[in-house]
Biopython code that builds the backbone (N, CA, C, O; Angstrom):
import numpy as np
from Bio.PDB.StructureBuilder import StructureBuilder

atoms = [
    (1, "UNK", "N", (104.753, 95.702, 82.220)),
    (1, "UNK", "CA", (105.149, 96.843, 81.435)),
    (1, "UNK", "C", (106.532, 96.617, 80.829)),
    (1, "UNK", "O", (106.744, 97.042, 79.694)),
    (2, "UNK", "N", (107.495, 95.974, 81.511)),
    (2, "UNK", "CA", (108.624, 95.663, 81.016)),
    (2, "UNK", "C", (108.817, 94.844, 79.502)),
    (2, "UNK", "O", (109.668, 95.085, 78.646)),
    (3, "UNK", "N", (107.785, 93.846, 79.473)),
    (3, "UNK", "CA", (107.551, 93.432, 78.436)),
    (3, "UNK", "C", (107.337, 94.726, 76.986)),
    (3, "UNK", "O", (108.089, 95.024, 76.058)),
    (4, "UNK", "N", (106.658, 94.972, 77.184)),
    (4, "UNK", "CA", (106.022, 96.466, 75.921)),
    (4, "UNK", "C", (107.246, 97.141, 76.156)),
    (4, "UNK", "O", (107.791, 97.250, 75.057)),
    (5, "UNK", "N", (107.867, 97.589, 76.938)),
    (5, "UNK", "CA", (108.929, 98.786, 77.091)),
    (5, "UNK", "C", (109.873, 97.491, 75.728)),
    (5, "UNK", "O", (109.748, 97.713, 74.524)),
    (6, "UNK", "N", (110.612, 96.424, 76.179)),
    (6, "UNK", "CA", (111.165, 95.219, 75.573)),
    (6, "UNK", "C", (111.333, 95.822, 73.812)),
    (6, "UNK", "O", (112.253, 96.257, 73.120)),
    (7, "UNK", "N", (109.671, 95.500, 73.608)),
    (7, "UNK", "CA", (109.481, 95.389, 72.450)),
    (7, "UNK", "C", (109.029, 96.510, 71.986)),
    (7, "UNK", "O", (108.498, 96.386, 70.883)),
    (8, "UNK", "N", (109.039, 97.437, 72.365)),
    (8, "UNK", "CA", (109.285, 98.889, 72.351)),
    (8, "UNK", "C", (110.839, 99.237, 71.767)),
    (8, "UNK", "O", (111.115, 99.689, 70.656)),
    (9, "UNK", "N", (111.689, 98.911, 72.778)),
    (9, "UNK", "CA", (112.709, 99.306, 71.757)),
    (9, "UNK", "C", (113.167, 98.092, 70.399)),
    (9, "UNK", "O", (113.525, 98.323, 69.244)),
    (10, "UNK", "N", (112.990, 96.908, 71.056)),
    (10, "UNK", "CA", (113.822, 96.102, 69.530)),
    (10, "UNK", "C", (112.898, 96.514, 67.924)),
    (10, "UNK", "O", (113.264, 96.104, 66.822)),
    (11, "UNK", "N", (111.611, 97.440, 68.176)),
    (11, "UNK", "CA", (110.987, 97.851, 67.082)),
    (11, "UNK", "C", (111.777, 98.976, 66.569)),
    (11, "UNK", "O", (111.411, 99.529, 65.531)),
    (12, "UNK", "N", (112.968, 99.420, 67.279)),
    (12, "UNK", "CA", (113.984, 100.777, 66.782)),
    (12, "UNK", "C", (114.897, 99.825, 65.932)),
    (12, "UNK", "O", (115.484, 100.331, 64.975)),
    (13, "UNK", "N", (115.061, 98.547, 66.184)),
    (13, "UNK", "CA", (116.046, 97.742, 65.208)),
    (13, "UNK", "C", (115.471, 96.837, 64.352)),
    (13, "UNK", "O", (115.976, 96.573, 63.261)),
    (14, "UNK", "N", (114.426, 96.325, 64.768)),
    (14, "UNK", "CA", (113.781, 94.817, 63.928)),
    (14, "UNK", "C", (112.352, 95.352, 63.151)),
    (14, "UNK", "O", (111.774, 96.357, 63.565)),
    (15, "UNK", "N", (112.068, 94.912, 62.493)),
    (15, "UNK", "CA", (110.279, 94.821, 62.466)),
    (15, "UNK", "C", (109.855, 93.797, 63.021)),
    (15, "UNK", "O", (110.319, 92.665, 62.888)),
    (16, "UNK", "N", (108.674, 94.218, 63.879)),
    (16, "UNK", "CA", (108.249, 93.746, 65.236)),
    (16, "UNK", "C", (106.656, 93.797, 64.606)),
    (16, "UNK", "O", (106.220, 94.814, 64.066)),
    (17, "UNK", "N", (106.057, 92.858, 64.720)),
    (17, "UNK", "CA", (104.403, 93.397, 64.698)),
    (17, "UNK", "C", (103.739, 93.346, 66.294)),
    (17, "UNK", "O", (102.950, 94.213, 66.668)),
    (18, "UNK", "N", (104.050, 92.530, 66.927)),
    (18, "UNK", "CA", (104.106, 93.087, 68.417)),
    (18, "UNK", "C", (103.711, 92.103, 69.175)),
    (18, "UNK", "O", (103.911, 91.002, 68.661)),
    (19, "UNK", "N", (103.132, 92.086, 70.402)),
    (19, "UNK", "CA", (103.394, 91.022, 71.418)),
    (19, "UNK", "C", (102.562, 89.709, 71.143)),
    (19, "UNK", "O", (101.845, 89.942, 70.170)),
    (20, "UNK", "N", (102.393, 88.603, 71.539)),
    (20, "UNK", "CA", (101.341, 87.071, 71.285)),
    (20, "UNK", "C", (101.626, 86.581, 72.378)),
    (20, "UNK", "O", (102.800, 86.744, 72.709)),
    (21, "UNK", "N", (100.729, 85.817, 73.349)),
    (21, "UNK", "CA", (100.521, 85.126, 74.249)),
    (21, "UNK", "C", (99.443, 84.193, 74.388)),
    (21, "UNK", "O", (98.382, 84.623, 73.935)),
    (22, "UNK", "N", (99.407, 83.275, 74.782)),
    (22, "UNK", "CA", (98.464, 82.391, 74.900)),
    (22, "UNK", "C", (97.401, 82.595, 76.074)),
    (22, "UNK", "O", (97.973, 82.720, 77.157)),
    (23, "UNK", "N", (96.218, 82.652, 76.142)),
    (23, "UNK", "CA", (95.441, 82.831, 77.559)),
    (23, "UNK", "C", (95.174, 81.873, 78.378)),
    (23, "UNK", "O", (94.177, 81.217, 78.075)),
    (24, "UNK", "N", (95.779, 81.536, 79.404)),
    (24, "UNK", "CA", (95.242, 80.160, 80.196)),
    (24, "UNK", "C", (93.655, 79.974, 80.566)),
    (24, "UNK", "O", (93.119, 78.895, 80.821)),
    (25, "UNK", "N", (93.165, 80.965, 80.546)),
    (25, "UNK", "CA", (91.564, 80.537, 81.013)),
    (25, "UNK", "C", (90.461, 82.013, 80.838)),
    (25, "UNK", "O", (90.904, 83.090, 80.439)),
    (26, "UNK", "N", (88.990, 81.797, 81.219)),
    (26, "UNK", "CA", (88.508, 82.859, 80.851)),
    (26, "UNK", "C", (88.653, 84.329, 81.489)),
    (26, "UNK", "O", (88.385, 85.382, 80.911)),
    (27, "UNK", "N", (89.156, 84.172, 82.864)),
    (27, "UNK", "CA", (89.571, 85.574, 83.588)),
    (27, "UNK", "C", (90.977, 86.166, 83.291)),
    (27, "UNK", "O", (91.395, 87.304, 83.507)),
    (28, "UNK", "N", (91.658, 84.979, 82.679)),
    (28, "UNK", "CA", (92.854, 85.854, 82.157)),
    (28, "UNK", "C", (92.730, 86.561, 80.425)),
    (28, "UNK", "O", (93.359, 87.485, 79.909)),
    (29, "UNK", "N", (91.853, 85.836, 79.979)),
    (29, "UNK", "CA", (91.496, 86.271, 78.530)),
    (29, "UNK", "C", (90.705, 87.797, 78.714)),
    (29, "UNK", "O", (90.659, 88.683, 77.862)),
    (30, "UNK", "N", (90.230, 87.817, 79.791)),
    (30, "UNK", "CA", (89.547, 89.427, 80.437)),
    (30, "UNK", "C", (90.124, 90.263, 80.543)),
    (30, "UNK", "O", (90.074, 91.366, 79.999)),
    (31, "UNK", "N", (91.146, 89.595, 81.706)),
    (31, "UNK", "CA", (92.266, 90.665, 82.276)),
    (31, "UNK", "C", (93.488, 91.205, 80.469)),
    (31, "UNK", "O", (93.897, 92.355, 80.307)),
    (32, "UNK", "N", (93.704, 90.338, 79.709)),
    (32, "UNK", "CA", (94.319, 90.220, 78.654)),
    (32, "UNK", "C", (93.390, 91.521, 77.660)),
    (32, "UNK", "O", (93.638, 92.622, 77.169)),
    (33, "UNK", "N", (92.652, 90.921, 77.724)),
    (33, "UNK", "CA", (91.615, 92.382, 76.768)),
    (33, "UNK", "C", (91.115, 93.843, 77.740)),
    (33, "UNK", "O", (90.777, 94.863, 77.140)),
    (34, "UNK", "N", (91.118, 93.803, 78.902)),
    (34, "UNK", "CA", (91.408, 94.834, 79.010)),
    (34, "UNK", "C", (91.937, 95.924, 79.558)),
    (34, "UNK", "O", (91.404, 96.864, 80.147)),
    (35, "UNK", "N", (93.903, 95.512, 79.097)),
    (35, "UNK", "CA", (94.696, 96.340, 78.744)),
    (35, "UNK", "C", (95.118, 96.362, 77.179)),
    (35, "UNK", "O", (96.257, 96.651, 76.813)),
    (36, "UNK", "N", (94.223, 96.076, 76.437)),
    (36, "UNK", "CA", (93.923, 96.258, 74.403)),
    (36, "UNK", "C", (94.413, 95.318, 73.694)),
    (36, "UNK", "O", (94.468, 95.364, 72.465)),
    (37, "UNK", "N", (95.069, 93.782, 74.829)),
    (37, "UNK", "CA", (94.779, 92.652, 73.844)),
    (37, "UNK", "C", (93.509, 92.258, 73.119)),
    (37, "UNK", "O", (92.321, 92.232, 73.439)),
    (38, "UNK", "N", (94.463, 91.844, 71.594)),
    (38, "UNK", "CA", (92.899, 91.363, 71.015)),
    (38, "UNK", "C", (93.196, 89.766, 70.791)),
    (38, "UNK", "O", (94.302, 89.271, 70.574)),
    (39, "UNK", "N", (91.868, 89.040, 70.900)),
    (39, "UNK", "CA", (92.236, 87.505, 70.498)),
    (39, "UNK", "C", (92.138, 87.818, 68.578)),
    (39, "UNK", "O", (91.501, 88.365, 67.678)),
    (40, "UNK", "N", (93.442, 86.885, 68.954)),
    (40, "UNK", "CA", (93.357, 86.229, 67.079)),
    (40, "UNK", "C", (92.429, 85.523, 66.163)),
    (40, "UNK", "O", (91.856, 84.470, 66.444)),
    (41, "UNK", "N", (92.365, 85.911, 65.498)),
    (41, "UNK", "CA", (91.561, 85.318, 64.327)),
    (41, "UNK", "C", (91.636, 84.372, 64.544)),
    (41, "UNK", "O", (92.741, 83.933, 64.863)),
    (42, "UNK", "N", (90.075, 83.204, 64.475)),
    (42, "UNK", "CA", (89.728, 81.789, 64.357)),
    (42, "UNK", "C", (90.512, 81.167, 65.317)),
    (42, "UNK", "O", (91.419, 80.354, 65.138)),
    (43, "UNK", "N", (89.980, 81.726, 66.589)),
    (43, "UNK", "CA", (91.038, 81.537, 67.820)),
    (43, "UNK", "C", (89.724, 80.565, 68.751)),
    (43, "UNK", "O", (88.656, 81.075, 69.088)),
    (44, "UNK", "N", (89.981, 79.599, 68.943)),
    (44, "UNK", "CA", (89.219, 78.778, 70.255)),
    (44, "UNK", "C", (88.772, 79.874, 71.259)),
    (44, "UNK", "O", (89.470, 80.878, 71.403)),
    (45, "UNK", "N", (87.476, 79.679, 72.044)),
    (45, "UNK", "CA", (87.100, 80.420, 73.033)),
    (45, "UNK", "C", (87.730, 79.938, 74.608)),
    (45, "UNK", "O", (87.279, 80.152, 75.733)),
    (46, "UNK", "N", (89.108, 79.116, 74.100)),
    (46, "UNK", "CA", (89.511, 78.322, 75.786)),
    (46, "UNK", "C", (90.897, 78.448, 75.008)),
    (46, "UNK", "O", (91.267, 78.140, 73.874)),
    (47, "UNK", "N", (91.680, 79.213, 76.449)),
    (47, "UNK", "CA", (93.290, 79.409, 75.773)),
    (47, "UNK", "C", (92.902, 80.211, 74.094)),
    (47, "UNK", "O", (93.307, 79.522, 73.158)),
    (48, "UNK", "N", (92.462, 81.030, 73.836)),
    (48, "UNK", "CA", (93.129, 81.779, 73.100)),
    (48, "UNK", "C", (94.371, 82.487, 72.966)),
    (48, "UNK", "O", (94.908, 83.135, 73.864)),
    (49, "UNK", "N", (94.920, 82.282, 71.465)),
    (49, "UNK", "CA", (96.429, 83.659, 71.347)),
    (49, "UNK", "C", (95.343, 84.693, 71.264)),
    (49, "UNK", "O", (94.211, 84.671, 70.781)),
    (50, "UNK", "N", (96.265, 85.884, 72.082)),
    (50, "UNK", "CA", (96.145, 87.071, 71.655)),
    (50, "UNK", "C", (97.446, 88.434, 71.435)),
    (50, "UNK", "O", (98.593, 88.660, 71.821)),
    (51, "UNK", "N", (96.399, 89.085, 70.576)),
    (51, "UNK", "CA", (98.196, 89.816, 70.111)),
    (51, "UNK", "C", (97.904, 90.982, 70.951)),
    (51, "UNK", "O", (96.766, 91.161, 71.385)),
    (52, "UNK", "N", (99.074, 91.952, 71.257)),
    (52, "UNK", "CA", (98.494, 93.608, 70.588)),
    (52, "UNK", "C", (99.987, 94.239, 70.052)),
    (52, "UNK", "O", (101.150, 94.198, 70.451)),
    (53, "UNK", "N", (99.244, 94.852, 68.898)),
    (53, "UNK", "CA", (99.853, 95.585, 67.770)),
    (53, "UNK", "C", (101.133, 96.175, 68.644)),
    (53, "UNK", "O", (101.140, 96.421, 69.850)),
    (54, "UNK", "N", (102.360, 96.355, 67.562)),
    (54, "UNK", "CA", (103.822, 97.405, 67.953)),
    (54, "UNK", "C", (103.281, 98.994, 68.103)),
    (54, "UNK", "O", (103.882, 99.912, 68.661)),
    (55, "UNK", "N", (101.639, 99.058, 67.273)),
    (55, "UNK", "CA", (101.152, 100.467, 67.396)),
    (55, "UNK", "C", (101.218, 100.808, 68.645)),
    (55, "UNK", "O", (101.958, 101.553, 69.288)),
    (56, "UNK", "N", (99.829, 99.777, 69.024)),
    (56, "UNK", "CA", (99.497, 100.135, 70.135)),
    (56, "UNK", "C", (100.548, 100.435, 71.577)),
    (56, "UNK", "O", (100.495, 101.359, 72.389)),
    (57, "UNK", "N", (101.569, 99.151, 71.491)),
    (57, "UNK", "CA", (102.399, 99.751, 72.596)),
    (57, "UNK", "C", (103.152, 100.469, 72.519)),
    (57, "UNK", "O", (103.646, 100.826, 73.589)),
    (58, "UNK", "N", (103.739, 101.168, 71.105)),
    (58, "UNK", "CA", (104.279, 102.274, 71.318)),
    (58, "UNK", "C", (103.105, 103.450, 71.312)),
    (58, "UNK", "O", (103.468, 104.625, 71.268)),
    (59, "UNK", "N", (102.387, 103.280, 71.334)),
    (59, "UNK", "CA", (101.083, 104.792, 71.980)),
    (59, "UNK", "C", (101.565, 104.586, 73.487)),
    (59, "UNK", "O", (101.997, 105.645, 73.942)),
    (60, "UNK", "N", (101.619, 103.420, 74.478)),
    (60, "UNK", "CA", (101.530, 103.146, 75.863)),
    (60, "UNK", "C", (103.074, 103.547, 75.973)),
    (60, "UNK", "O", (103.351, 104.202, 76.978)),
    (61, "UNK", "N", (103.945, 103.304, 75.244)),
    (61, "UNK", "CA", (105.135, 103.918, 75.768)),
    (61, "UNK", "C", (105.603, 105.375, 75.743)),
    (61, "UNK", "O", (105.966, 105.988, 76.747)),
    (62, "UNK", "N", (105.566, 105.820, 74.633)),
    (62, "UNK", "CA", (105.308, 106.909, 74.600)),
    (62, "UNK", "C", (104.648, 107.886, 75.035)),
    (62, "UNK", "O", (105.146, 109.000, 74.874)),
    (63, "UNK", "N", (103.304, 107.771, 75.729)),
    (63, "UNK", "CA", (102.542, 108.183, 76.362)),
    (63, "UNK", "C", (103.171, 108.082, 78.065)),
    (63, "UNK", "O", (102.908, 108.990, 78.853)),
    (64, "UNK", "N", (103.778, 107.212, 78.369)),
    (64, "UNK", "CA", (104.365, 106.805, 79.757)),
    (64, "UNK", "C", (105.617, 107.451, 79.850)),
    (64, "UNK", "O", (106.116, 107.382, 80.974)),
    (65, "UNK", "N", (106.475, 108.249, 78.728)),
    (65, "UNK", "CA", (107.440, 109.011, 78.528)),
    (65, "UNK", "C", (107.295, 110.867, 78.821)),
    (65, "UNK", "O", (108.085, 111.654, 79.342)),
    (66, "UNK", "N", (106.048, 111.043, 78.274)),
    (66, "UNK", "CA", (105.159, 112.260, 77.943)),
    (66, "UNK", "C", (105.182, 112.270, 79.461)),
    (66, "UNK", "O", (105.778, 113.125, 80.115)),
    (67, "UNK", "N", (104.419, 111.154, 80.033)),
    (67, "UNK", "CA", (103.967, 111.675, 81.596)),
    (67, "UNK", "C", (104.461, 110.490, 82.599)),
    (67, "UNK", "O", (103.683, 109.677, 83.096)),
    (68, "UNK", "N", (105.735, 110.508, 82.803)),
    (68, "UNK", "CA", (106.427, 109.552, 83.926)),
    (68, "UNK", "C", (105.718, 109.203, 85.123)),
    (68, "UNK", "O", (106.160, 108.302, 85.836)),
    (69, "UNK", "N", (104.252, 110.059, 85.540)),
    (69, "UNK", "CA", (104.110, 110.285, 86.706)),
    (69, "UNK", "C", (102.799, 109.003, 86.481)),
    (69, "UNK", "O", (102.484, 108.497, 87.558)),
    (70, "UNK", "N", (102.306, 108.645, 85.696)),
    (70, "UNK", "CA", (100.855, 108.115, 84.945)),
    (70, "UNK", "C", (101.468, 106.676, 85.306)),
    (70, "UNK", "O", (102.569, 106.174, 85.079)),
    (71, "UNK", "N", (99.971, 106.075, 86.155)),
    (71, "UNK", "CA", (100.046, 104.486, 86.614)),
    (71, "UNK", "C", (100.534, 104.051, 85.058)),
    (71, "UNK", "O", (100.274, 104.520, 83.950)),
    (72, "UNK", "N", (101.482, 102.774, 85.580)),
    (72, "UNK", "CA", (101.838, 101.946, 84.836)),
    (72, "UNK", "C", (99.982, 100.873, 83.865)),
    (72, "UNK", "O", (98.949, 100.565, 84.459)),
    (73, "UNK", "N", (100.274, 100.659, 82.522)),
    (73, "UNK", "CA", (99.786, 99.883, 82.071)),
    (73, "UNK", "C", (99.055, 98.547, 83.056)),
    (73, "UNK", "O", (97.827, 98.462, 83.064)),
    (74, "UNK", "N", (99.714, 97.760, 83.686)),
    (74, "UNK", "CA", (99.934, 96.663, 84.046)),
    (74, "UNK", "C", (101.259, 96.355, 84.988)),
    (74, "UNK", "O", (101.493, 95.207, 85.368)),
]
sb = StructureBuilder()
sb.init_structure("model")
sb.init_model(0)
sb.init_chain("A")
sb.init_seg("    ")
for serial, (resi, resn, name, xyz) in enumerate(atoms, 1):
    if name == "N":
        sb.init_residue(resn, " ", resi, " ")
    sb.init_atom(name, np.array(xyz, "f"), 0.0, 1.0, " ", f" {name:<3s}", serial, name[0])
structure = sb.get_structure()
């Protein structure tokens, strides 16, 4: 979560389109999609990048602001 919180705020100073990581294998490409990573376009099915949008984690931050009490993301 620290990560998204991160890039959560430097999107108050920079334009940010939002997070990219590489997937080491197929259970992390799982675990990666589902908390609303998406794999990238014309992306290998082994180690894919995947992004997710500055949208999306500011919905997860903001939403985690609204209700402090709400399990963390990840």
């Amino acid at each position: 979560m620290q990560t998204f919180e991160k890039a959560y705020y430097v999107k108050q100073l920079l334009p940010v389109y939002g997070v990219a990581l590489r997937s080491l294998n197929p259970q992390t490409t799982a675990f990666y999609e589902s908390i609303g990573f998406k794999i990238a376009p014309k992306e290998p099915n082994n180690n894919p990048l995947m992004l997710m949008d500055i949208w999306t984690i500011s919905d997860l931050i903001e939403g985690q602001e609204d209700n402090p009490h709400a399990d963390p993301v990840c």
